[in-house]
DSSP file (Angstrom, degrees, kcal/mol; ACC not computed):
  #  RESIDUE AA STRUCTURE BP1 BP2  ACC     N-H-->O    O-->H-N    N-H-->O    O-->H-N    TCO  KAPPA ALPHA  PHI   PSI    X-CA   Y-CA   Z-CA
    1    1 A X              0   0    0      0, 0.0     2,-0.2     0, 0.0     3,-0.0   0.000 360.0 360.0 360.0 143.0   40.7   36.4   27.8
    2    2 A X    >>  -     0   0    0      1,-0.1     4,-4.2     4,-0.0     3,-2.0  -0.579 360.0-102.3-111.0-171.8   41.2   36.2   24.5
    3    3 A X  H 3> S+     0   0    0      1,-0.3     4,-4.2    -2,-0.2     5,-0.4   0.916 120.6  45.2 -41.5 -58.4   38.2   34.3   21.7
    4    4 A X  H 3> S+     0   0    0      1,-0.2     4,-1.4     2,-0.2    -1,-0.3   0.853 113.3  47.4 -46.3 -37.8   40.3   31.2   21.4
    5    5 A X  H <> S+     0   0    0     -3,-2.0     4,-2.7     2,-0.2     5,-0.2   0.933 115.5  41.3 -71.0 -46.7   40.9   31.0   24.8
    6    6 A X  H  X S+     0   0    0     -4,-4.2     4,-2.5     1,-0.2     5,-0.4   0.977 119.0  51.2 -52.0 -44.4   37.1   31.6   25.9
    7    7 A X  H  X S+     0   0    0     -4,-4.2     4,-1.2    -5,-0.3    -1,-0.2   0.893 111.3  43.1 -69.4 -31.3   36.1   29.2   22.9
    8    8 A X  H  X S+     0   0    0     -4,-1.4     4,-1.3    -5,-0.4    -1,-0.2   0.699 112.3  61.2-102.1 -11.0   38.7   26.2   24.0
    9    9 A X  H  X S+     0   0    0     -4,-2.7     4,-2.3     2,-0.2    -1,-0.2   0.869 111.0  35.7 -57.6 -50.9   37.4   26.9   27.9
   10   10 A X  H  X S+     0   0    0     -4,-2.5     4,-2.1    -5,-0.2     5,-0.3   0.789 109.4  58.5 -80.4 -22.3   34.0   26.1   27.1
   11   11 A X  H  X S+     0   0    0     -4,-1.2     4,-1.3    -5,-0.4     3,-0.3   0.958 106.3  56.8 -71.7 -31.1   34.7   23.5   24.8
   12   12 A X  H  X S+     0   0    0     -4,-1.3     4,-4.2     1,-0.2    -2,-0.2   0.934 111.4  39.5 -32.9 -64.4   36.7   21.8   28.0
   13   13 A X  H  < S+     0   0    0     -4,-2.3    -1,-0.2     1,-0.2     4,-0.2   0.576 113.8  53.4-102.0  22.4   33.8   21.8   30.2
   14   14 A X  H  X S+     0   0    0     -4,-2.1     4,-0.6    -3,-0.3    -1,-0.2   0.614 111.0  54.0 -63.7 -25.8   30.9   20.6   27.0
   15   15 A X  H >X S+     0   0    0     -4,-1.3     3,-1.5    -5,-0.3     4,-0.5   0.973 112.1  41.0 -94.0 -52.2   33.4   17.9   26.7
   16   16 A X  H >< S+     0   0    0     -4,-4.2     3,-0.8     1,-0.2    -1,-0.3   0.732 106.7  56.9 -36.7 -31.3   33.0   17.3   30.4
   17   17 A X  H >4 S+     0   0    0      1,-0.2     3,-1.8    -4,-0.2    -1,-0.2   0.744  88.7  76.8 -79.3 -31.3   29.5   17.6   30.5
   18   18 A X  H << S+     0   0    0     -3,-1.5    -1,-0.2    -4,-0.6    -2,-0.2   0.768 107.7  36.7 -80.2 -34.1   29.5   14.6   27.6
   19   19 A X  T << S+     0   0    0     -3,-0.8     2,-0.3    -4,-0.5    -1,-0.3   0.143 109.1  64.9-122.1  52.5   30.2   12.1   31.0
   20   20 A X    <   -     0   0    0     -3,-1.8     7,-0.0     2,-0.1     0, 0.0  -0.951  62.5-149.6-155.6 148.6   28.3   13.5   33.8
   21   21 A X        +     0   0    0     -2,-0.3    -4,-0.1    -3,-0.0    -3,-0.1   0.138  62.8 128.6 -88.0 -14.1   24.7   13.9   34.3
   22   22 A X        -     0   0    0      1,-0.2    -2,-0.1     2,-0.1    -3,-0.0  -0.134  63.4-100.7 -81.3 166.8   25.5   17.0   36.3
   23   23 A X     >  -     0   0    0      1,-0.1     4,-1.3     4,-0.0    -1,-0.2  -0.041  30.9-109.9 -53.2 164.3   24.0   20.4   35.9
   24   24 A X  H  > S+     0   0    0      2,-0.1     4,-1.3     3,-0.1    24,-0.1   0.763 125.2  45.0 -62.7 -36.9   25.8   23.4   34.1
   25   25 A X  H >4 S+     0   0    0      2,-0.2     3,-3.3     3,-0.2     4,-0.4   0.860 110.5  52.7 -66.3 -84.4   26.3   25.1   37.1
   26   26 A X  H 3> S+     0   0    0      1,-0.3     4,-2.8     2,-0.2     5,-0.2   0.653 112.9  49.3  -2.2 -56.3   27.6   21.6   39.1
   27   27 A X  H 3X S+     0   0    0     -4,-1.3     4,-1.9     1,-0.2     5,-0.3   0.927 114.3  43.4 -63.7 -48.9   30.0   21.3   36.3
   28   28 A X  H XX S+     0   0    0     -3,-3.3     4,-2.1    -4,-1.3     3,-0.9   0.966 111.6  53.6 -59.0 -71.1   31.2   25.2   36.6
   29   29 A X  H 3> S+     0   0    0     -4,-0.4     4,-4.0     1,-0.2    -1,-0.2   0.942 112.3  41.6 -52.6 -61.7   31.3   25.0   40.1
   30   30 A X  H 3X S+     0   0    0     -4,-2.8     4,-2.9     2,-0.3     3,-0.3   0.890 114.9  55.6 -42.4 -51.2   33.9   21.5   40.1
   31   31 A X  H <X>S+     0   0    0     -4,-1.9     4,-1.6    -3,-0.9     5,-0.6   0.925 106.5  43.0 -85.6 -23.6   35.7   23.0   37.5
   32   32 A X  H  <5S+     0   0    0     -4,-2.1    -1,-0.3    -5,-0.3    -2,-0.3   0.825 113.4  55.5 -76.4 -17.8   36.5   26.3   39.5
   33   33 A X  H  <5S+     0   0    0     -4,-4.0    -2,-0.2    -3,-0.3    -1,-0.2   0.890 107.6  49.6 -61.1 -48.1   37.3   24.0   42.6
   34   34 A X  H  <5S-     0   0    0     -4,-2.9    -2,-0.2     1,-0.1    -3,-0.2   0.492  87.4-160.8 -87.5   3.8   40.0   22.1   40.3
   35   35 A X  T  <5 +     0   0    0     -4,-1.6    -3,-0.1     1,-0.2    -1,-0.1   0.734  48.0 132.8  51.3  30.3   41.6   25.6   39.3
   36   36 A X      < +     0   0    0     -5,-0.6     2,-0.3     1,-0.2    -1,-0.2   0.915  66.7  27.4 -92.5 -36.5   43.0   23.5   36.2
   37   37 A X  S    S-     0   0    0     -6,-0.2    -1,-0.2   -28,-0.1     2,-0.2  -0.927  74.6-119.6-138.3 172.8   41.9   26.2   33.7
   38   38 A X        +     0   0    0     -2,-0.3     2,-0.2    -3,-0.1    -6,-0.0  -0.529  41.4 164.8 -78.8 138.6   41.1   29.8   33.2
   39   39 A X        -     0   0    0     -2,-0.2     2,-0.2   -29,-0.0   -33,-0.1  -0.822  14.4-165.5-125.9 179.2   37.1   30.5   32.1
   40   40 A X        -     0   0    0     -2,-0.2     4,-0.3   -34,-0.1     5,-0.0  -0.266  40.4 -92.0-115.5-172.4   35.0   33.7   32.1
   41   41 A X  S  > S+     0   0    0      3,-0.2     4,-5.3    -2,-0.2     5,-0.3   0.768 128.9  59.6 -66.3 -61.5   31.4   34.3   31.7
   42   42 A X  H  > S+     0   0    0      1,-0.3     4,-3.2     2,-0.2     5,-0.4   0.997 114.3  44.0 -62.1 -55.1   31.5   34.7   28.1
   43   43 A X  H  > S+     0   0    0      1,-0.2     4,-2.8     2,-0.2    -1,-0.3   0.932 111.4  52.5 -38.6 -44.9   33.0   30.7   28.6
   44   44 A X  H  > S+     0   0    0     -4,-0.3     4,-1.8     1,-0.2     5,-0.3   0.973 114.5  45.4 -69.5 -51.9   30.4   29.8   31.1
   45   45 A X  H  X S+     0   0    0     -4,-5.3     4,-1.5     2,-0.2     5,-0.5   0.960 109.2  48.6 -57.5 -53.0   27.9   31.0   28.5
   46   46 A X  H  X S+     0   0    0     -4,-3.2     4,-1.9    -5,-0.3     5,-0.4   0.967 112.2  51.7 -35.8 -52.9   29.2   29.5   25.6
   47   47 A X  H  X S+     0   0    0     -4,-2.8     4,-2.3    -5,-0.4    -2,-0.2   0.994 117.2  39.1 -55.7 -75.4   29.3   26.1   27.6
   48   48 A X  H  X S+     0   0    0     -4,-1.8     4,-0.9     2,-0.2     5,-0.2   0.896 114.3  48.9 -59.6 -36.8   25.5   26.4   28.8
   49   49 A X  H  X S+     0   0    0     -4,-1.5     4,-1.8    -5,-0.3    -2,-0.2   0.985 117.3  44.9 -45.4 -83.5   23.9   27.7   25.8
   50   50 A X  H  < S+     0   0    0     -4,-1.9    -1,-0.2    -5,-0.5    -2,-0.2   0.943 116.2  45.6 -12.8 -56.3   25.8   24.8   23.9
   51   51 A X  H >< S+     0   0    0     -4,-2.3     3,-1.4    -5,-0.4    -2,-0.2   0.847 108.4  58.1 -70.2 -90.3   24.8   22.2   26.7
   52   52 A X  H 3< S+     0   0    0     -4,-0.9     2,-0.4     1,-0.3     3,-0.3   0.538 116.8  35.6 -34.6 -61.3   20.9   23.6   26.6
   53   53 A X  T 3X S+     0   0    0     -4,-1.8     4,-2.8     1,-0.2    -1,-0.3  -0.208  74.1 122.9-136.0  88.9   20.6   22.8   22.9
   54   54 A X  H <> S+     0   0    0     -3,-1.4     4,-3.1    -2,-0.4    -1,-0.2   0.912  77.1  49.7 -58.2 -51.8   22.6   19.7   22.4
   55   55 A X  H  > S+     0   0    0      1,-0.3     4,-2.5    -3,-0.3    -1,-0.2   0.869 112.6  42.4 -83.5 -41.8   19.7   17.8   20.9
   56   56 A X  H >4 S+     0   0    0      2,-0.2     3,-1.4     1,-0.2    -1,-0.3   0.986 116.7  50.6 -73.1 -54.4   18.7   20.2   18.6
   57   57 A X  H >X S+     0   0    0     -4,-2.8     3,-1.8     1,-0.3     4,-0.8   0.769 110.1  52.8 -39.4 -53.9   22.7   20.7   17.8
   58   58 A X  H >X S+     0   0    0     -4,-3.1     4,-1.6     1,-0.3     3,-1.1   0.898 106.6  55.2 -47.9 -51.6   23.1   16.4   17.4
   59   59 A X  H << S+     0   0    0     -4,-2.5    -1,-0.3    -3,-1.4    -2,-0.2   0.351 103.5  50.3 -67.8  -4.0   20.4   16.8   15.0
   60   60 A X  H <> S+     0   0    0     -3,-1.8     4,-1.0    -4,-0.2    -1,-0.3   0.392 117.8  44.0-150.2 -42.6   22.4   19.6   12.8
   61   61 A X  H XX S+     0   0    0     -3,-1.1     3,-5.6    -4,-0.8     4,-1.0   0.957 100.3  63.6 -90.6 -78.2   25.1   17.2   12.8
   62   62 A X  H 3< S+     0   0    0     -4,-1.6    -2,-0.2     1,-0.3    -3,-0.2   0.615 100.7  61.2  10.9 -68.3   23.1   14.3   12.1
   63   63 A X  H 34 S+     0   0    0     -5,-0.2    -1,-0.3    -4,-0.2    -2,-0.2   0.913 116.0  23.5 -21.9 -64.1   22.4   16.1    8.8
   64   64 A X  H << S+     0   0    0     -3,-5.6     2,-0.5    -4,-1.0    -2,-0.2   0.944  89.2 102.3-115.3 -38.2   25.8   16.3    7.5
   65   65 A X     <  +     0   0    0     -4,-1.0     5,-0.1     1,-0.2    54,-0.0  -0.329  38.6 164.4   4.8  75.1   27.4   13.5    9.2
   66   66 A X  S    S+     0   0    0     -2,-0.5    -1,-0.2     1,-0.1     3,-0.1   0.523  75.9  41.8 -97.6 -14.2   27.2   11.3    6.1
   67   67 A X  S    S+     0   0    0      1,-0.2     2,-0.2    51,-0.1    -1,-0.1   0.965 114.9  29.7 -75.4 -63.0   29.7    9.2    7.8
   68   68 A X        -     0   0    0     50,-0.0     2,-0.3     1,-0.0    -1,-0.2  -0.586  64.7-126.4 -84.1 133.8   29.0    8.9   11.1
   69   69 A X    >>  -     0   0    0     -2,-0.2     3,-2.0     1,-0.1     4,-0.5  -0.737  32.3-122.1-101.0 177.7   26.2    8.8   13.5
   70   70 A X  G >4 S+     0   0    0     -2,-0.3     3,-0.7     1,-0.2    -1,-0.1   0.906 108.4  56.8 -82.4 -11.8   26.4   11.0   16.0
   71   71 A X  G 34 S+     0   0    0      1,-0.2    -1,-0.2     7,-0.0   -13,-0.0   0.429 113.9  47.0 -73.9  10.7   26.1    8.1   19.1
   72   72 A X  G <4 S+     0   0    0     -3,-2.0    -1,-0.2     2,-0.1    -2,-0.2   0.540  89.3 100.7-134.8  13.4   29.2    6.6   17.3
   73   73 A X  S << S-     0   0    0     -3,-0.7     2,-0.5    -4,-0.5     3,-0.1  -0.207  85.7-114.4 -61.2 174.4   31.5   10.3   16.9
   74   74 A X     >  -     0   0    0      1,-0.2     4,-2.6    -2,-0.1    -1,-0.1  -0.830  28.3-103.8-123.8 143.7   33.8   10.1   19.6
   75   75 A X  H  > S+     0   0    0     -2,-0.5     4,-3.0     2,-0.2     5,-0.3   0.954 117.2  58.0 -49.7 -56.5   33.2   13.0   22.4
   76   76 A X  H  > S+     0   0    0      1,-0.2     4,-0.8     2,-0.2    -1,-0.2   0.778 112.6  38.5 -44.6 -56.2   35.9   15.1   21.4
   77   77 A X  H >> S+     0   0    0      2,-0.2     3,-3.0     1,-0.2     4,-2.1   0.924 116.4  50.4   3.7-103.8   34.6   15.3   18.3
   78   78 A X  H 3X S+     0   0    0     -4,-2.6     4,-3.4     1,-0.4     5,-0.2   0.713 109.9  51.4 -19.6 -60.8   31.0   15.6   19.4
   79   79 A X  H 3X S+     0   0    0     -4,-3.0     4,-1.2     1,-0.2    -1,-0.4   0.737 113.5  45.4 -72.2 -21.4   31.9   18.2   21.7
   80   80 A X  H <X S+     0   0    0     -3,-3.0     4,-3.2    -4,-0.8    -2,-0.2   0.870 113.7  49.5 -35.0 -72.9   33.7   20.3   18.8
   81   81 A X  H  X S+     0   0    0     -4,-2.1     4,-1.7     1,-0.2     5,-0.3   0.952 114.1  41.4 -57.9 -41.7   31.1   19.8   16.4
   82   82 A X  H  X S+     0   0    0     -4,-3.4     4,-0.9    -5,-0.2    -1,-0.2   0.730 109.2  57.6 -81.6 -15.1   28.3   20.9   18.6
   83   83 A X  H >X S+     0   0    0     -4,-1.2     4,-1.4    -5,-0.2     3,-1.3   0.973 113.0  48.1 -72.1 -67.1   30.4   24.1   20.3
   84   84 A X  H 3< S+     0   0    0     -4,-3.2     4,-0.3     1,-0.3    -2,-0.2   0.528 113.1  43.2 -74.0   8.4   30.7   25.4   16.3
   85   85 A X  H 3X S+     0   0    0     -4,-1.7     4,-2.4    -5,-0.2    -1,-0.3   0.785 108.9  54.5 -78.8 -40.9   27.3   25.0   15.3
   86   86 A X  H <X S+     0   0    0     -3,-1.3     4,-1.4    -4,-0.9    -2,-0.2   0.805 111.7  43.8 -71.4 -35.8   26.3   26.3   18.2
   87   87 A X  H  X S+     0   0    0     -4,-1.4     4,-0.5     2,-0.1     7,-0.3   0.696 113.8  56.9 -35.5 -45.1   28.7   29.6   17.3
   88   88 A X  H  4 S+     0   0    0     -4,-0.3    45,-0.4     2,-0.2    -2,-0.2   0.904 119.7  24.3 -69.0 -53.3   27.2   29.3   13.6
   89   89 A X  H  < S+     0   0    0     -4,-2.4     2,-0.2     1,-0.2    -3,-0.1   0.988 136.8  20.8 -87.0 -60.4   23.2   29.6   14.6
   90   90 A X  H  < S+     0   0    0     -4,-1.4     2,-0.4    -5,-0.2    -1,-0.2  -0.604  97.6  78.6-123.2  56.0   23.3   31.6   18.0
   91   91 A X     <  -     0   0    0     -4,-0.5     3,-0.1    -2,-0.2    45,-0.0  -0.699  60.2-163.7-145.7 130.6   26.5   33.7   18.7
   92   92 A X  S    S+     0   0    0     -2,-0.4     2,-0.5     1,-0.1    -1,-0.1   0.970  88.2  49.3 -58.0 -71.8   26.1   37.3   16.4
   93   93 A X  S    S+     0   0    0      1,-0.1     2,-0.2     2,-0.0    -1,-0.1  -0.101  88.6  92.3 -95.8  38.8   29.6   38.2   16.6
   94   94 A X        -     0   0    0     -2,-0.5     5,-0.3    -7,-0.3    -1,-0.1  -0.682  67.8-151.4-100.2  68.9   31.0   34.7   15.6
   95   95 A X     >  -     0   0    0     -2,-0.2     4,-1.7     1,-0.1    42,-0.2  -0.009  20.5-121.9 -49.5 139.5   31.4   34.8   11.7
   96   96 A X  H  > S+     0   0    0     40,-0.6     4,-1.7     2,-0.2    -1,-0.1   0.731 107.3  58.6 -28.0 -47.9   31.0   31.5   10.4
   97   97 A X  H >> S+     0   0    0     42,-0.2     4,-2.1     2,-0.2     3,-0.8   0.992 115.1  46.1 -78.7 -62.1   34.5   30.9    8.5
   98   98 A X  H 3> S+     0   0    0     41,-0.3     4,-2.3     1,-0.2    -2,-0.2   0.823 103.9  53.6 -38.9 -56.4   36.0   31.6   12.2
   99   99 A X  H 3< S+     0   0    0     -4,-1.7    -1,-0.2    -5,-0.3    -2,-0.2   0.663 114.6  45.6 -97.4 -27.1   33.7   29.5   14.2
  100  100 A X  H XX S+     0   0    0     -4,-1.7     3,-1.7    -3,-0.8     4,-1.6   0.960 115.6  47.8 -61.5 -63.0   35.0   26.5   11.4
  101  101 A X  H >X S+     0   0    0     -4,-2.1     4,-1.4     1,-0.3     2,-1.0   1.000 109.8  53.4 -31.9 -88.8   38.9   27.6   11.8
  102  102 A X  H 3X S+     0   0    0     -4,-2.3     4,-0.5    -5,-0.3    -1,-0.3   0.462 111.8  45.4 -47.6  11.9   38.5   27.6   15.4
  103  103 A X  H <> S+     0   0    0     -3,-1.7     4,-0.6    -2,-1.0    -2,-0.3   0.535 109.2  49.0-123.2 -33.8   37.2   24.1   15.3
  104  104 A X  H <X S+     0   0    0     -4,-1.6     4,-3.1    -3,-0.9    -2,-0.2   0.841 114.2  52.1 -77.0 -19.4   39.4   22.6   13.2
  105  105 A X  H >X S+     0   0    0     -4,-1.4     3,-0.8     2,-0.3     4,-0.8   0.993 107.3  50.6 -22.5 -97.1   42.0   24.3   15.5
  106  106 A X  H 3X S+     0   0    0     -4,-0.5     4,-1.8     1,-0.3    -1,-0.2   0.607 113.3  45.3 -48.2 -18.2   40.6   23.0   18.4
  107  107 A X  H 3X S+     0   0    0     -4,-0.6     4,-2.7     2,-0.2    -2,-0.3   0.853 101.5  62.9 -93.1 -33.7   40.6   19.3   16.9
  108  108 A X  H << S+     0   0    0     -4,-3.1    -2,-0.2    -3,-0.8    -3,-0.2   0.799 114.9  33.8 -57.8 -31.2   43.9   19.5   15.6
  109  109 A X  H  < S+     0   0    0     -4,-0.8    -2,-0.2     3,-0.1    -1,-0.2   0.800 134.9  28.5 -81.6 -35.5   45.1   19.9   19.7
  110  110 A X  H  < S+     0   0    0     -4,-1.8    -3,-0.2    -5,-0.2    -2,-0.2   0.817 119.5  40.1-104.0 -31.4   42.3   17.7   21.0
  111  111 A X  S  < S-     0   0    0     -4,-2.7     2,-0.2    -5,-0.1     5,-0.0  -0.425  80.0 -90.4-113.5 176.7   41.4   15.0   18.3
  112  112 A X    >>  -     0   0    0     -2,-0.2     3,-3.6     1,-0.0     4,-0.8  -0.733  39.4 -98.7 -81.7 158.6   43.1   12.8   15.6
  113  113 A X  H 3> S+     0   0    0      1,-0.4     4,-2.5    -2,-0.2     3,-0.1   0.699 125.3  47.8 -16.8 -54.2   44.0   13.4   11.7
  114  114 A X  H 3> S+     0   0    0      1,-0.3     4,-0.8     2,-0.2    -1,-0.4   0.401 113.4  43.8 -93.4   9.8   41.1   11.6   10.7
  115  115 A X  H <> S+     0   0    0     -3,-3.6     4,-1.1     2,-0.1    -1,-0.3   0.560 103.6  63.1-108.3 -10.6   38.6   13.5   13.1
  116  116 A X  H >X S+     0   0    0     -4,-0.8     4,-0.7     2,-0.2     3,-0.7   0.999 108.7  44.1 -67.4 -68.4   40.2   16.7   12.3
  117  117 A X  H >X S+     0   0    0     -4,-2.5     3,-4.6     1,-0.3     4,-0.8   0.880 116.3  48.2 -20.4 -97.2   38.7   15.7    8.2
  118  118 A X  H >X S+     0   0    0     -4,-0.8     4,-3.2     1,-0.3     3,-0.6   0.709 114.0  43.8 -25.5 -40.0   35.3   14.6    9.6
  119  119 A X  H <X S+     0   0    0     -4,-1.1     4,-1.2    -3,-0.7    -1,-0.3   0.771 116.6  44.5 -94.6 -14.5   34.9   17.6   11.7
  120  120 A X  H << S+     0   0    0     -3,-4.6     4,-0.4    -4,-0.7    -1,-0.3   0.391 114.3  53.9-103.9   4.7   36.1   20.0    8.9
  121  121 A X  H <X S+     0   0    0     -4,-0.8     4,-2.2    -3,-0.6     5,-0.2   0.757 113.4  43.1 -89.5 -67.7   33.7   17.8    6.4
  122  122 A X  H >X S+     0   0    0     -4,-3.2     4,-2.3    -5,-0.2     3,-0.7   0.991 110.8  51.9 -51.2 -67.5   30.7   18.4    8.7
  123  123 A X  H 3X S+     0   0    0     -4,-1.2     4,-2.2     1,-0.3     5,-0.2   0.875 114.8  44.7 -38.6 -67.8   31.4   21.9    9.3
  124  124 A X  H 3> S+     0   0    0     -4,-0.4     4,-1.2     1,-0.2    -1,-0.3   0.870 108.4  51.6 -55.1 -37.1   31.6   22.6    5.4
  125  125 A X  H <X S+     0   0    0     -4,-2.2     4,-1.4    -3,-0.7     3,-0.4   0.935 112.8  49.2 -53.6 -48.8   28.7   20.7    4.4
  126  126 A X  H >< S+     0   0    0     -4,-2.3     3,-3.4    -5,-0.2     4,-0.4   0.984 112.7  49.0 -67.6 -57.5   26.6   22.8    7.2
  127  127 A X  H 3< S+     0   0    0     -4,-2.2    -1,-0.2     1,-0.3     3,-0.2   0.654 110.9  46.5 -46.2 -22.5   28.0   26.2    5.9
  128  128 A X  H 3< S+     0   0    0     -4,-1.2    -1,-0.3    -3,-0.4    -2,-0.2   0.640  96.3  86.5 -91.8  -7.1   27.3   25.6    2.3
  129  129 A X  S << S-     0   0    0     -3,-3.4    -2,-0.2    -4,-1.4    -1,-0.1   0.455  93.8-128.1 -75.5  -8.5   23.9   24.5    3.3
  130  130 A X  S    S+     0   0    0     -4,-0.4    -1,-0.2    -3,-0.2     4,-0.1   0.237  84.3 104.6 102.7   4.3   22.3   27.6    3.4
  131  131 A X        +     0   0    0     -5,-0.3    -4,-0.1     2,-0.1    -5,-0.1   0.844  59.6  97.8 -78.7 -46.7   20.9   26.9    7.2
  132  132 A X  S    S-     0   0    0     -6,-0.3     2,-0.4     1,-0.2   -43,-0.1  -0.085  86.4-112.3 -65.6 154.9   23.4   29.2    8.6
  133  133 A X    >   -     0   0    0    -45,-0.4     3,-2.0   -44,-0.1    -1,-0.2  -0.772  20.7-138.7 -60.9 113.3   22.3   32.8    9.4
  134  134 A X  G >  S+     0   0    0     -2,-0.4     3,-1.0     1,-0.2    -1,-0.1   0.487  99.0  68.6 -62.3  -7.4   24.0   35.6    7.0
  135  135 A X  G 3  S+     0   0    0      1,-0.2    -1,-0.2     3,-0.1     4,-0.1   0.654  95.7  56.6 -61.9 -32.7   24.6   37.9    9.5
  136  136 A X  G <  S+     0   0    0     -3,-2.0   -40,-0.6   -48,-0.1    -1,-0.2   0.626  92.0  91.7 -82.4 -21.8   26.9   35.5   10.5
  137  137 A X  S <  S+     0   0    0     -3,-1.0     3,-0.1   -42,-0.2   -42,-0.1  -0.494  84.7  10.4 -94.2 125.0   28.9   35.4    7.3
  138  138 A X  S    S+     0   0    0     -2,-0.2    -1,-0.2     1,-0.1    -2,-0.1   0.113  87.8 134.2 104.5 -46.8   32.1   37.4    6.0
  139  139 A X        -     0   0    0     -4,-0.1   -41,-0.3     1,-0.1     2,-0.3  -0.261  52.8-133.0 -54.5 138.0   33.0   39.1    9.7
  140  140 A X              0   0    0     -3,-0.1    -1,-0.1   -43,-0.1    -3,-0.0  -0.753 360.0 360.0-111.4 131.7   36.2   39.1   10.9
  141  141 A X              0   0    0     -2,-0.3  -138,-0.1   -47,-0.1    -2,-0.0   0.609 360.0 360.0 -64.5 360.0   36.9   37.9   14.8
């Protein structure tokens, strides 16, 4: 599979996750019953790691969200913002500038115009903010 695909897999079932109460597994299992799209591991991993720290992620947003709070971002969104932050802090071999690209990306199929902006608004504000990890910075996907 290739990144984009692994990355827009997981972002599928965080975005699920955003109206069910159920576990990460639950959610894994239902989506591999409804065979509607391909994941991995590396997906299933994105998705719990992501899921496991949402709150601290909302609070990262929270930050730079100078519009918005995050109980009034709309899930797609939500689930967007919180997959590339979560890419930004805790995935090595995710370069920043990718893990932004691949989010506006992903909003541009999933979200509208004006969420595409916000989410590419947030995303810059966190990147210049000096929070990210350099490791992360410069790397090519």
């Amino acid at each position: 599979m290739k990144k984009s695909h692994i990355r827009e897999a997981a972002f599928l079932l965080i975005f699920e996750k955003l109206f069910r109460d159920d576990s990460c597994e639950d959610i894994i299992d239902c989506a591999k019953e409804a065979d509607e799209y391909d994941f991995n591991d590396d997906a299933q991993a994105l998705f719990c790691g992501t899921v496991e720290r949402a709150e601290e992620l909302d609070a990262v947003i929270a930050e730079y969200s100078e519009k918005r709070k995050v109980n009034r971002i709309g899930k797609v969104s939500l689930a967007i913002l919180r997959l590339a932050i979560y890419e930004c802090l805790y995935v090595d071999s995710v370069p920043v500038n990718v893990a932004i690209s691949e989010a506006v990306q992903l909003s541009r199929k999933y979200a509208f115009d004006n969420d595409t902006q916000f989410i590419n608004g947030v995303l810059g504000s966190f990147s210049r903010s000096g929070r990210v990890p350099e490791k992360n910075t410069g790397a090519s996907e």
